[in-house]
FITOR-258961 format. One record per residue (C-alpha): residue number from 1; residue in three letters; x, y, z. Coordinates in nm, 2 decimals. Layout:
# FITOR-258961
<pt nr="NUM" rest="ala" east="X" north="Y" up="Z"/>
...
END
This chain:
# FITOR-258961
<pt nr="1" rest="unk" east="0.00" north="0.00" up="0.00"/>
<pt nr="2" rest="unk" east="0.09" north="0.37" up="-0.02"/>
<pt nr="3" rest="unk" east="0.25" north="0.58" up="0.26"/>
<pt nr="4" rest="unk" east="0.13" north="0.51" up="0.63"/>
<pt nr="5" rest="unk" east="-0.06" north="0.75" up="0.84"/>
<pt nr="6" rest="unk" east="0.06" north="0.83" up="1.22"/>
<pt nr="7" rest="unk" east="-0.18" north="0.73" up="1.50"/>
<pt nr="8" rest="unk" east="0.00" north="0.82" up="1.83"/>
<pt nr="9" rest="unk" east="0.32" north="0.60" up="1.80"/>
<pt nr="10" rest="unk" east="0.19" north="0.42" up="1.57"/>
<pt nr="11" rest="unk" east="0.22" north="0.41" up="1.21"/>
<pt nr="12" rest="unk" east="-0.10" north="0.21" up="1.02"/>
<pt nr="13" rest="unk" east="-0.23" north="0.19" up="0.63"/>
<pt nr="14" rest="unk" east="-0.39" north="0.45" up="0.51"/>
<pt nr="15" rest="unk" east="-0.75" north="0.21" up="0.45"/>
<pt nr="16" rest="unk" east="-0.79" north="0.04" up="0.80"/>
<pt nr="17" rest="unk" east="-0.99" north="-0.33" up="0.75"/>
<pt nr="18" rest="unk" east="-1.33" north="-0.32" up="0.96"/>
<pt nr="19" rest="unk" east="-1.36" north="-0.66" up="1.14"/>
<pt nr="20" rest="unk" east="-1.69" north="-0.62" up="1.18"/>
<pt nr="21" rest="unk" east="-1.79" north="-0.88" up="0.96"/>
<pt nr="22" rest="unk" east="-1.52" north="-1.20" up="1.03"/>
<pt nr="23" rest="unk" east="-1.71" north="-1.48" up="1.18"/>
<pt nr="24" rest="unk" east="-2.06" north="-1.33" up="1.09"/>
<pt nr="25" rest="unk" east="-2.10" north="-1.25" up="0.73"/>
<pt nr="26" rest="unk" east="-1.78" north="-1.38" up="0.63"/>
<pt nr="27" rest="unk" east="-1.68" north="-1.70" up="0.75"/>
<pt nr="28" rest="unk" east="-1.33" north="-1.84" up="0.88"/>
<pt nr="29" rest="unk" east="-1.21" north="-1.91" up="0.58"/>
<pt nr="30" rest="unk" east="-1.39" north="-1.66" up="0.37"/>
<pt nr="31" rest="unk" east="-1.20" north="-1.37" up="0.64"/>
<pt nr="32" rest="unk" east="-0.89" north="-1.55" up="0.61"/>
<pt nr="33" rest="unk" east="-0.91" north="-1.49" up="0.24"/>
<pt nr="34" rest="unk" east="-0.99" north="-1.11" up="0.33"/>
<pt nr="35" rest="unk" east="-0.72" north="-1.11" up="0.61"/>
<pt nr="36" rest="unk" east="-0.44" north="-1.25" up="0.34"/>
<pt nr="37" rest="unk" east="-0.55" north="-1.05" up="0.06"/>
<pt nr="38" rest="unk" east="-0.56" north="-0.72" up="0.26"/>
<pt nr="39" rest="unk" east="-0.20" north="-0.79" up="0.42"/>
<pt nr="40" rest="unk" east="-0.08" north="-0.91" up="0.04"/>
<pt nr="41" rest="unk" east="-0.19" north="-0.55" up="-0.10"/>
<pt nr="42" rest="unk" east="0.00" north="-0.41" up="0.18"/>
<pt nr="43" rest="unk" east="-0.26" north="-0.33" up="0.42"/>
<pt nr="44" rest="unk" east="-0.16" north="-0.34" up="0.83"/>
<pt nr="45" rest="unk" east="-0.42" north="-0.20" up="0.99"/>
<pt nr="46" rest="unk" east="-0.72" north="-0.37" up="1.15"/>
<pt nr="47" rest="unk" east="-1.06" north="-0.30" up="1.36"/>
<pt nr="48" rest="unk" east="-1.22" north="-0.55" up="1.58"/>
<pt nr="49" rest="unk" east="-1.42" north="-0.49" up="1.94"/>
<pt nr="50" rest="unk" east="-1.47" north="-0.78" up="2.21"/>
<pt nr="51" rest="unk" east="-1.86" north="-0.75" up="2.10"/>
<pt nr="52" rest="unk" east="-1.85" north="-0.87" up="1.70"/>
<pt nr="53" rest="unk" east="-2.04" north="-1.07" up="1.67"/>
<pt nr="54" rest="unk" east="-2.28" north="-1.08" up="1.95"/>
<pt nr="55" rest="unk" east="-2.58" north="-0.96" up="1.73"/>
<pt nr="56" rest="unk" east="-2.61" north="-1.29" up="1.56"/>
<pt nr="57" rest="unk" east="-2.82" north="-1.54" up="1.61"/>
<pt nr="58" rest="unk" east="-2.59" north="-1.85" up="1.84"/>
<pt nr="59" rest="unk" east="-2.29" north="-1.59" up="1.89"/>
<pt nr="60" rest="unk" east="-2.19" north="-1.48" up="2.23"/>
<pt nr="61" rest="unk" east="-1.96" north="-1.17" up="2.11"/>
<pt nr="62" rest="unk" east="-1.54" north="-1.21" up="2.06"/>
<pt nr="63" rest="unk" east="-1.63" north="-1.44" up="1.72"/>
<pt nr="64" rest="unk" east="-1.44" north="-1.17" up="1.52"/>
<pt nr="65" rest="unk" east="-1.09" north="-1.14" up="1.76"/>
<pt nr="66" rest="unk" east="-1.12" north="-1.49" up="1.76"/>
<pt nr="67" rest="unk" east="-1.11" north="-1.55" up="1.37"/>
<pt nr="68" rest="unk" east="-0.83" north="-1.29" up="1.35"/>
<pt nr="69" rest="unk" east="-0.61" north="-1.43" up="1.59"/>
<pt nr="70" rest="unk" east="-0.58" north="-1.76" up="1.45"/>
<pt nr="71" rest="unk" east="-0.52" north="-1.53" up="1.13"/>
<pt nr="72" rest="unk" east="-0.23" north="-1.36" up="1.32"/>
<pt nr="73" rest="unk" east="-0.09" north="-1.69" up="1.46"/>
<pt nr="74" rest="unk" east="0.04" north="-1.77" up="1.11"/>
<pt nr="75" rest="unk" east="0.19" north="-1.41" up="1.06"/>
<pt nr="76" rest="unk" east="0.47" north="-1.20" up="1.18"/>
<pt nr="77" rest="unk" east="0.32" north="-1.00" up="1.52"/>
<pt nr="78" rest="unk" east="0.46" north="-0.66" up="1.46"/>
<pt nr="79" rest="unk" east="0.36" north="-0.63" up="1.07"/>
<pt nr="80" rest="unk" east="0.03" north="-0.60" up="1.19"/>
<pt nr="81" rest="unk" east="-0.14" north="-0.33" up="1.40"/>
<pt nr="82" rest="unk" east="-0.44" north="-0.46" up="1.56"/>
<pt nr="83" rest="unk" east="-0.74" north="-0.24" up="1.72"/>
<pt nr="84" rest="unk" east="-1.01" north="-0.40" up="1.91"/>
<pt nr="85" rest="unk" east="-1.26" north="-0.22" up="2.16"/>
<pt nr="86" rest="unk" east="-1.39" north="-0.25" up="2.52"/>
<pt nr="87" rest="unk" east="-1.72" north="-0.20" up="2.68"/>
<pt nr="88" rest="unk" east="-2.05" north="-0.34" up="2.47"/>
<pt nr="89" rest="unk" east="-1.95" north="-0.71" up="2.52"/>
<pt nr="90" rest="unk" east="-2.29" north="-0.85" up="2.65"/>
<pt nr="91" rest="unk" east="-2.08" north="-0.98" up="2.98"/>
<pt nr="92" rest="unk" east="-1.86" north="-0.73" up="3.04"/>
<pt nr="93" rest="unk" east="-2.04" north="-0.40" up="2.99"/>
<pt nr="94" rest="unk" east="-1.93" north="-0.06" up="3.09"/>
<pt nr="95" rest="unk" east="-1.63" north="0.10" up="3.15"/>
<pt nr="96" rest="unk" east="-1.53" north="0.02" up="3.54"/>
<pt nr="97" rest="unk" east="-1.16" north="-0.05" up="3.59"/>
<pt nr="98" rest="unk" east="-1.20" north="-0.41" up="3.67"/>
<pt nr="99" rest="unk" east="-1.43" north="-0.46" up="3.34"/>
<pt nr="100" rest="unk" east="-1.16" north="-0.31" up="3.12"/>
<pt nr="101" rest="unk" east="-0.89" north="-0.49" up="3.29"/>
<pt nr="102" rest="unk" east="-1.07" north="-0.85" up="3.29"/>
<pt nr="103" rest="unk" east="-1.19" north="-0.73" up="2.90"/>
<pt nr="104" rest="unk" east="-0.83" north="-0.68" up="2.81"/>
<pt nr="105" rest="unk" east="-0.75" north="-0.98" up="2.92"/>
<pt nr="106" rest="unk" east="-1.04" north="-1.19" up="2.76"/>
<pt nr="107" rest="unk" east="-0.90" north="-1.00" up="2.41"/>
<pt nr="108" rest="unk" east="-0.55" north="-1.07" up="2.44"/>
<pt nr="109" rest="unk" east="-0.66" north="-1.45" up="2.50"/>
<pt nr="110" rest="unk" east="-0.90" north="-1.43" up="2.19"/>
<pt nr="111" rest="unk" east="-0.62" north="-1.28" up="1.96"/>
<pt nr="112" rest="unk" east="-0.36" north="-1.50" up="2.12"/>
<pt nr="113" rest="unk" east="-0.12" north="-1.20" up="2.13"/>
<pt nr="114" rest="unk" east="0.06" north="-1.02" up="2.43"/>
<pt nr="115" rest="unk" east="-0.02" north="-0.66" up="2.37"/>
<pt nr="116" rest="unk" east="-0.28" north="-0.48" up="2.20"/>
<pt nr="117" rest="unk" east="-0.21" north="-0.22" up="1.95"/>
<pt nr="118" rest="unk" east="-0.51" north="0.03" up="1.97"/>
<pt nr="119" rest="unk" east="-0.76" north="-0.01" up="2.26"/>
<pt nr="120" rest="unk" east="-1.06" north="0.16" up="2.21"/>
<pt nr="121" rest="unk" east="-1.34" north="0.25" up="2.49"/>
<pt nr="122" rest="unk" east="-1.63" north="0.15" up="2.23"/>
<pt nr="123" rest="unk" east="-1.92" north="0.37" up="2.40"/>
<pt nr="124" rest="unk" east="-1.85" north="0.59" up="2.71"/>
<pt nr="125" rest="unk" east="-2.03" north="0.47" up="3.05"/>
<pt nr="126" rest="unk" east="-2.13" north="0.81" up="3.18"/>
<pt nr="127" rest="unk" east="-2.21" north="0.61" up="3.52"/>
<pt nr="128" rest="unk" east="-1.83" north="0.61" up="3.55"/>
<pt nr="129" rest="unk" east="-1.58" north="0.90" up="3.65"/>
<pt nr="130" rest="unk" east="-1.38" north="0.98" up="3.37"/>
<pt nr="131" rest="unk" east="-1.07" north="0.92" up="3.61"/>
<pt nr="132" rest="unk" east="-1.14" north="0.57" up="3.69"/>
<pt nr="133" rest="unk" east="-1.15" north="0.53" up="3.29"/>
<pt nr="134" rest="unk" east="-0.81" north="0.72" up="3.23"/>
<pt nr="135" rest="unk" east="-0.64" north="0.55" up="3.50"/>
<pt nr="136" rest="unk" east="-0.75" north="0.19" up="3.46"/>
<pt nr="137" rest="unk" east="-0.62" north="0.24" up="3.06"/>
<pt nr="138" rest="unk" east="-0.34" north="0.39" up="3.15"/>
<pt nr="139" rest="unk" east="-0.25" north="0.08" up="3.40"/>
<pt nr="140" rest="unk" east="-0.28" north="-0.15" up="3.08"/>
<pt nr="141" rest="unk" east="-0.03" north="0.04" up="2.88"/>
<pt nr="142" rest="unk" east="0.18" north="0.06" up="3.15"/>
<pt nr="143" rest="unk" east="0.18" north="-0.28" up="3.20"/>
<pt nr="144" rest="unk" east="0.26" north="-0.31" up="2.84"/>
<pt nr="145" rest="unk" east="-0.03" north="-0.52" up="2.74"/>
<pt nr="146" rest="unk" east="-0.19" north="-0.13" up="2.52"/>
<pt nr="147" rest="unk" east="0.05" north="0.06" up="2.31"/>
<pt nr="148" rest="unk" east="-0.17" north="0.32" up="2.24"/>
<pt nr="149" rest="unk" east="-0.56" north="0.39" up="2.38"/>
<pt nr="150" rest="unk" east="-0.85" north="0.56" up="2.17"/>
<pt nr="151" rest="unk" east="-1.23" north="0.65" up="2.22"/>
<pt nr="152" rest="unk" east="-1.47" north="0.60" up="2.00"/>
<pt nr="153" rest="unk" east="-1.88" north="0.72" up="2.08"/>
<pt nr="154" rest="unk" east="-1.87" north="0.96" up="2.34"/>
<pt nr="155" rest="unk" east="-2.01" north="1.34" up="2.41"/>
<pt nr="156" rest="unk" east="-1.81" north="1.61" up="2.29"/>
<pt nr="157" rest="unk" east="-1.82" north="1.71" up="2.71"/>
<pt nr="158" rest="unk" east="-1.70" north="1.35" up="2.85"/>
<pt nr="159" rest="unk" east="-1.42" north="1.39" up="2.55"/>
<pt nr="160" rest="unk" east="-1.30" north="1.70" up="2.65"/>
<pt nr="161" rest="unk" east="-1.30" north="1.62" up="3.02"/>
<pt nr="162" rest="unk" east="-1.09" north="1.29" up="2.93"/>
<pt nr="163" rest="unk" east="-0.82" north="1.42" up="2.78"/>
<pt nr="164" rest="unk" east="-0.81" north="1.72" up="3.00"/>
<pt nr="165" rest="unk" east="-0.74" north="1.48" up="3.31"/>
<pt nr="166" rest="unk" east="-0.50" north="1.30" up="3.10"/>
<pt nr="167" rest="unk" east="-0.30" north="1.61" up="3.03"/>
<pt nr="168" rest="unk" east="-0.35" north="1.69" up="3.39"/>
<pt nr="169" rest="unk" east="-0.23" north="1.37" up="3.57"/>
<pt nr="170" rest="unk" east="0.02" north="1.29" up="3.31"/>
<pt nr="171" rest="unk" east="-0.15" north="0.97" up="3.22"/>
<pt nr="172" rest="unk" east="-0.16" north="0.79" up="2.89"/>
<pt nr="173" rest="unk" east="-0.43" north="0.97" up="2.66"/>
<pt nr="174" rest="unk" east="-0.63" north="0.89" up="2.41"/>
<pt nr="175" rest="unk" east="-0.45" north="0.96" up="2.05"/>
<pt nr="176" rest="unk" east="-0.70" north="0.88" up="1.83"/>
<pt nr="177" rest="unk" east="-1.11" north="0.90" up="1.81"/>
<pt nr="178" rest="unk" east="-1.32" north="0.66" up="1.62"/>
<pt nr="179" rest="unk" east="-1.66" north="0.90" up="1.47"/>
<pt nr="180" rest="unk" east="-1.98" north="0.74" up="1.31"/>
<pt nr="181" rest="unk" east="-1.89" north="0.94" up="0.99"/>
<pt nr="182" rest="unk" east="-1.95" north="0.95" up="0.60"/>
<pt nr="183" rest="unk" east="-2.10" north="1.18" up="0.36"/>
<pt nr="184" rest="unk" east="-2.41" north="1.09" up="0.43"/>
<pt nr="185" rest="unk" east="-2.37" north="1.13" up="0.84"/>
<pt nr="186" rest="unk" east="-2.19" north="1.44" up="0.92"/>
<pt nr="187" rest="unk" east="-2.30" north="1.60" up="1.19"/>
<pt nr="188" rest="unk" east="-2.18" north="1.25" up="1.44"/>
<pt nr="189" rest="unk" east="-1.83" north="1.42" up="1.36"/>
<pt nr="190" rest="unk" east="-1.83" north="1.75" up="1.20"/>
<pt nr="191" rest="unk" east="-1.84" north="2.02" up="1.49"/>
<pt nr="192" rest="unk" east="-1.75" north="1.99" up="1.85"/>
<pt nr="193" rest="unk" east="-1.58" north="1.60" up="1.78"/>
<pt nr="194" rest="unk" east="-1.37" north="1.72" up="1.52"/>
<pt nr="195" rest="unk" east="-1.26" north="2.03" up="1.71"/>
<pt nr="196" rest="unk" east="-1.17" north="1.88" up="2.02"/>
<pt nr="197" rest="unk" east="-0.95" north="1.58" up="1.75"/>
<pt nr="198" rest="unk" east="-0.77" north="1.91" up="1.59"/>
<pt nr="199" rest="unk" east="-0.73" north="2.09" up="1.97"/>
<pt nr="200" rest="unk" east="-0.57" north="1.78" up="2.13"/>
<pt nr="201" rest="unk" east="-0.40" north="1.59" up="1.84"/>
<pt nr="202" rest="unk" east="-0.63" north="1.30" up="1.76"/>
<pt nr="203" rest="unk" east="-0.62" north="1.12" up="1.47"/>
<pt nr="204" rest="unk" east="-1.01" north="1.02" up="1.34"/>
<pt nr="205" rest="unk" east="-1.06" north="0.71" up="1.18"/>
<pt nr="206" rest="unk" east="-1.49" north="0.68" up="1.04"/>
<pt nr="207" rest="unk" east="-1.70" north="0.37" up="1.10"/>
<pt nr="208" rest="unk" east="-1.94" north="0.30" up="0.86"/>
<pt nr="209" rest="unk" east="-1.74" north="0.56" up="0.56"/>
<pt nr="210" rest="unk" east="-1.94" north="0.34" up="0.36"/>
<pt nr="211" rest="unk" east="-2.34" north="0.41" up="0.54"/>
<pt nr="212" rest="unk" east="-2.35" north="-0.02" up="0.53"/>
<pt nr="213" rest="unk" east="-2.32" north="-0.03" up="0.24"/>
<pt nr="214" rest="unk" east="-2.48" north="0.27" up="0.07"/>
<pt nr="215" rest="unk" east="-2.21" north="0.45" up="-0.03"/>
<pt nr="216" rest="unk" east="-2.10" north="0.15" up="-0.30"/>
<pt nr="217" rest="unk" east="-2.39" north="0.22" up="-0.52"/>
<pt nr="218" rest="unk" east="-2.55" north="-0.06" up="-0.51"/>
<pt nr="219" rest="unk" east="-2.83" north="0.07" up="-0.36"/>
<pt nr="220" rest="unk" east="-3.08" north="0.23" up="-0.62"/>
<pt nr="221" rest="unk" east="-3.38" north="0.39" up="-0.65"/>
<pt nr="222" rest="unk" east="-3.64" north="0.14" up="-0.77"/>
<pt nr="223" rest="unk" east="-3.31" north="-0.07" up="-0.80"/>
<pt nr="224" rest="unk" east="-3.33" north="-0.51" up="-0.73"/>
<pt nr="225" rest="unk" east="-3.34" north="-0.59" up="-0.35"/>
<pt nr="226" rest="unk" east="-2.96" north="-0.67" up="-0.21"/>
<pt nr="227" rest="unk" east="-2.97" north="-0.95" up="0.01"/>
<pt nr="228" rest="unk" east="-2.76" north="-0.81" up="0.31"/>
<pt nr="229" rest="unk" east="-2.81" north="-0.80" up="0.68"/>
<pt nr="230" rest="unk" east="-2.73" north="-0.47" up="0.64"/>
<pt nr="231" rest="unk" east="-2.96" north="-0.37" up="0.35"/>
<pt nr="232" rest="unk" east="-3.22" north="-0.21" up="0.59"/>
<pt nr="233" rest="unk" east="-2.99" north="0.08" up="0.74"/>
<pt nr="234" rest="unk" east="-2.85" north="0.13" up="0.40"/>
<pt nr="235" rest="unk" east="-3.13" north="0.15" up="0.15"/>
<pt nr="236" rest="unk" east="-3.26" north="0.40" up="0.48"/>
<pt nr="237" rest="unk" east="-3.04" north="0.65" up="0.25"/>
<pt nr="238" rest="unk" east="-3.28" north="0.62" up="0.00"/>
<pt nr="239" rest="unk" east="-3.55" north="0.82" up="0.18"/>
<pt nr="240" rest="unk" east="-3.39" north="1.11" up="0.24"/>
<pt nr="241" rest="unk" east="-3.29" north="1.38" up="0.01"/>
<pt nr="242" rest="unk" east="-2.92" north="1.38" up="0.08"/>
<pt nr="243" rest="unk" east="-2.88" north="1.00" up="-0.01"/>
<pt nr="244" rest="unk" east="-3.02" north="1.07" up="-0.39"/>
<pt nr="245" rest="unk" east="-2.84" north="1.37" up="-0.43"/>
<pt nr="246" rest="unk" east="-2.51" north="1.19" up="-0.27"/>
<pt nr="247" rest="unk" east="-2.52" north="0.89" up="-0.51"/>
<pt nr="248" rest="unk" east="-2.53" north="1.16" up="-0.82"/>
<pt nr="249" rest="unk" east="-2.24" north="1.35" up="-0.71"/>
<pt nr="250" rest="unk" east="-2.10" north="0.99" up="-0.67"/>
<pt nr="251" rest="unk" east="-2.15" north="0.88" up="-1.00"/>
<pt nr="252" rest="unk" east="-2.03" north="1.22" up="-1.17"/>
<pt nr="253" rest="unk" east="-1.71" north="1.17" up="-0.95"/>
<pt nr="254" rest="unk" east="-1.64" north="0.85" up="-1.04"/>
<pt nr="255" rest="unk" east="-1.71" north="0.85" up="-1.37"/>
<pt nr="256" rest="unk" east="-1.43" north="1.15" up="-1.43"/>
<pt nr="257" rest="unk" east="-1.13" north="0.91" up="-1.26"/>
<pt nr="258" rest="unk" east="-1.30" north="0.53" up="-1.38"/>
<pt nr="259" rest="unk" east="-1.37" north="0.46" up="-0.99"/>
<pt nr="260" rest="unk" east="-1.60" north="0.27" up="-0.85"/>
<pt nr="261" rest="unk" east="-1.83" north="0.50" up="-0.56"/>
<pt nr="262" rest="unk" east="-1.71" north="0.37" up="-0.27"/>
<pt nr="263" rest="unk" east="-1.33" north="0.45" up="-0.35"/>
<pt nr="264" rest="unk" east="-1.46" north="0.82" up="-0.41"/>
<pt nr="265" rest="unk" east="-1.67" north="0.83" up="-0.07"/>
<pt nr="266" rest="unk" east="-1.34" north="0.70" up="0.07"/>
<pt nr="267" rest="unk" east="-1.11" north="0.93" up="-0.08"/>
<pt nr="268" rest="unk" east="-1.34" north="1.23" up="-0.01"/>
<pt nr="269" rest="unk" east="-1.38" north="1.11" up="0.38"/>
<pt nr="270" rest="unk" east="-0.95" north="1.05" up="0.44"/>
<pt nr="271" rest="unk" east="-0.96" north="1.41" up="0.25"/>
<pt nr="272" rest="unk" east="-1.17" north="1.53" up="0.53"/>
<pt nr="273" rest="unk" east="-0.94" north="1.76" up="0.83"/>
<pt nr="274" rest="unk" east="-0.80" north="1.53" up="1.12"/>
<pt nr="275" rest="unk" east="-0.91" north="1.16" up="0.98"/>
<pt nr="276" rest="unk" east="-0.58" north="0.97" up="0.91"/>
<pt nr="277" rest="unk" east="-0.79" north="0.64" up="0.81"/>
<pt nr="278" rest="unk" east="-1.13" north="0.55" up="0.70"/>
<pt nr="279" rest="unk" east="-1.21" north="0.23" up="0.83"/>
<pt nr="280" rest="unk" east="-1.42" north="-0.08" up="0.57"/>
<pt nr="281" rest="unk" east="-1.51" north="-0.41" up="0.55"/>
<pt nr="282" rest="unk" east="-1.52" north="-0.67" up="0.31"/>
<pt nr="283" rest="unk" east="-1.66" north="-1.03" up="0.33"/>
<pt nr="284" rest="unk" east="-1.52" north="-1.16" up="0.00"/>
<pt nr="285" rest="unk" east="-1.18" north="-1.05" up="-0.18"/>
<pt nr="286" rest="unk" east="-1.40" north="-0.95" up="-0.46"/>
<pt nr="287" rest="unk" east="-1.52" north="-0.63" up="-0.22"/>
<pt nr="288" rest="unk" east="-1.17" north="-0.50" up="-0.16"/>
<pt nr="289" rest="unk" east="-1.00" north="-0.41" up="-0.50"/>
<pt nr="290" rest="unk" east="-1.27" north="-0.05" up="-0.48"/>
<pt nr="291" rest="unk" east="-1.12" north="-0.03" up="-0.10"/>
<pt nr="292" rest="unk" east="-0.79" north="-0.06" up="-0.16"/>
<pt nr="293" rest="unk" east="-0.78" north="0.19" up="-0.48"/>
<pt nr="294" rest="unk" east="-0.81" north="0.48" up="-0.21"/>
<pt nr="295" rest="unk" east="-0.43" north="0.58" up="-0.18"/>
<pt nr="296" rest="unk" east="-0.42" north="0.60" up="-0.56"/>
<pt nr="297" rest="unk" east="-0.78" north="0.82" up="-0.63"/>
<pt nr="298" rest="unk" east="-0.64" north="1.20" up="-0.59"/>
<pt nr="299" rest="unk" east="-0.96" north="1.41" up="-0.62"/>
<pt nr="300" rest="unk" east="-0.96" north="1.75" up="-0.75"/>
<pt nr="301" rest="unk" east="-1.07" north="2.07" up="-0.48"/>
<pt nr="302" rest="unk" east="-1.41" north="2.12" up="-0.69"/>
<pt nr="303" rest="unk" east="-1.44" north="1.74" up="-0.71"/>
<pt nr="304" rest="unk" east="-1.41" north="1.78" up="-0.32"/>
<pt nr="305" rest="unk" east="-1.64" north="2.05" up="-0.33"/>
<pt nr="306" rest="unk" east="-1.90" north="1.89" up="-0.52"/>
<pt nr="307" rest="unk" east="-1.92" north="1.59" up="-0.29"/>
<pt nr="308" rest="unk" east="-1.93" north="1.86" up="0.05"/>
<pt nr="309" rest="unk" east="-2.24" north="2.03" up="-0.09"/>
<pt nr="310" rest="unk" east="-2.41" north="1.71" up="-0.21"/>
<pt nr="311" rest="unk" east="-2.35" north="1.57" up="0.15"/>
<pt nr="312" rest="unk" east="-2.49" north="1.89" up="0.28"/>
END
């Protein structure tokens, strides 16, 4: 792949691999063809949480960490820079120190590694004191088992007061922030999130870049059904007036450089100030080749600017 992007001490492709789907909609062997095809193209960043993929019918949560550590057990440890996330695993909930400790633990075991790269607090437990939070991460990087921690959905005031006691106690703080945020959901990111990333440093890496799924243009109006688990949230777009008018400025985009959508919703998302890596998911080889093309898709300022109003 193409030059890395900086995330706290760490240093991670510029198109970070969703794991969202490994052991759900893809599985073992269909993620490890995902997994090897990513890593082949150059790619070293990947997303899990403890959670994936609790949702599904039989699962208990930790399916995805699971599939990718008996991916990473054939590989080279430190070619690889793995974030997973603490807090909505149905049996260890919330964010009190001795669920984020045992959770660390339970992921480690699950990805068969010693240290995590990235550790996320997946939603904030307001019913928790932002200290307890700060310090209990800061005891696992310590302890060498984080290198680096992040946040991911959390209000703009528990942010702000978490990096603040960071700053303040000298502990470890959060480097990086982890927004709901495409073309078609702005306003999760765009404001008080992304000016508290540019105040203190944090690098943003989007969830759902693509809307599940929307943003690949497969989704039509009057278009054939897709058969997804995801095909209800997406095709949601459809209703509004920004999803229409999205997909055209989409198509106009993409037809200029002989993209495919989803590399221009991409490219205009890691064009966006502080995000160092939009973050997709594939569940067959076939889907990556349009996620992978970011790095190389260069879009011009009106191109840019023609995608910002659309998405306006």
């Amino acid at each position: 792949m193409h030059p890395t992007r900086t995330v706290g001490s760490l240093q991670v492709s510029p198109l970070c691999l969703g794991g969202n789907v490994f052991g759900w909609t893809a599985d073992e062997s269909a993620s490890f063809a995902v997994l090897d095809a990513y890593a082949a193209a150059g790619g070293n960043f990947i997303d899990t949480a403890d959670s994936y993929s609790h949702w599904a019918p039989g699962h208990a949560g930790g399916e995805s960490e699971a599939v990718i550590g008996r991916w990473l057990a054939r590989r080279d440890r430190d070619s690889v820079v793995i974030a997973t996330k603490v807090g909505s695993h149905p049996e260890l909930t919330g964010l009190a120190a001795p669920t984020i400790k045992r959770a660390a633990e339970e992921s480690l075991r699950r990805l068969g590694t010693d240290h995590i790269d990235l550790y996320y607090t997946h939603v904030d437990d307001e019913t928790v004191e932002v200290s307890e939070i700060m310090t209990a991460l800061d005891d696992l990087v310590t302890e060498g088992k984080v290198r680096e921690i992040a946040v991911s959905n959390i209000t703009p005031e528990r942010l702000r007061a978490s990096l603040e006691f960071s700053v303040a106690e000298g502990t470890a703080r959060y480097v990086a922030i982890q927004p709901h945020y495409s073309l078609v959901s702005r306003d999760t990111y765009e404001g008080e999130r992304s000016a508290l990333a540019e105040e203190f440093g944090l690098a943003a890496l989007p969830y759902w870049g693509l809307a599940a799924g929307f943003l690949t243009g497969k989704y039509r109006p009057g278009g054939a059904e897709v058969d997804s688990p995801r095909a209800g949230s997406a095709a949601a777009h459809l209703a509004t007036e920004r999803g229409p008018r999205v997909l055209a400025a989409l198509d106009e985009v993409a037809a200029a450089h002989g993209a495919a959508p989803a590399t221009v919703a991409l490219a205009w998302l890691a064009s966006r100030p502080t995000v160092a890596a939009p973050i997709a998911s594939a569940s067959t080889p076939s889907q990556l080749p349009a996620l992978l093309a970011l790095p190389d898709l260069t879009l011009k300022d009106t191109e840019l600017a023609t995608l910002t109003e659309a998405a306006a």
